[in-house]
N, C-alpha and C positions, 0 to 999 in steps of 0.2 A: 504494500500500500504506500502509496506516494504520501507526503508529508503537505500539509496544506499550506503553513508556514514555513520558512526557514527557521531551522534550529538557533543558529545564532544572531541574525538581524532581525528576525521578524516580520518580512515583507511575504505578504502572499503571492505564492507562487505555485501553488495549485490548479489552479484555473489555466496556466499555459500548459500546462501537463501533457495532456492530452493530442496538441497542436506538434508538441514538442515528440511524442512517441510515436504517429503519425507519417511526418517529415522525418523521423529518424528510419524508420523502418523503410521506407522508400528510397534510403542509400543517403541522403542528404548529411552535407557537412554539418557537424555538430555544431562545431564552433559560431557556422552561420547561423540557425538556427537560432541559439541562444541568442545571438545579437539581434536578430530579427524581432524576436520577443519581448525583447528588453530586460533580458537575465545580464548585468551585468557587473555585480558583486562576486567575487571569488567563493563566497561562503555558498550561495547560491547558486554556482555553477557547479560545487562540488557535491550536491546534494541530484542538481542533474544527472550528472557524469558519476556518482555512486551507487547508483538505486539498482536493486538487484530486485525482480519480480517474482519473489517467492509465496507467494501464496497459493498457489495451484499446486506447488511440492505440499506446502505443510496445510495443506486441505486433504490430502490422502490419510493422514495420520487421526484415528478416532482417539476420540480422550478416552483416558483410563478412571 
């Protein structure tokens, strides 16, 4: 699950999400992207460029 805010500034950044995974998955430069959208805080680009999409692994796992 993507993060709606950034951890350390605070700006929402949620809502580009979306636009952002999109244009990523269609090959498109990242770098661009993020400047397109107006991500351009380091805190907030790394939260981009970190996010790993695990929730369809840890949805297989039933609770104990």
């Amino acid at each position: 699950m993507f993060p709606v805010r950034c951890f350390s500034c605070g700006k929402p950044i949620g809502a580009v999400y979306e636009e952002y995974k999109q244009r990523s998955d269609k090959g498109e430069d990242k770098k661009k992207i993020l400047k397109d959208l107006g991500v351009e805080r380091y805190c907030c680009k790394a939260i981009f460029l970190g996010n790993v999409e695990l929730i369809d692994t840890v949805g297989k796992f039933k609770k104990s």
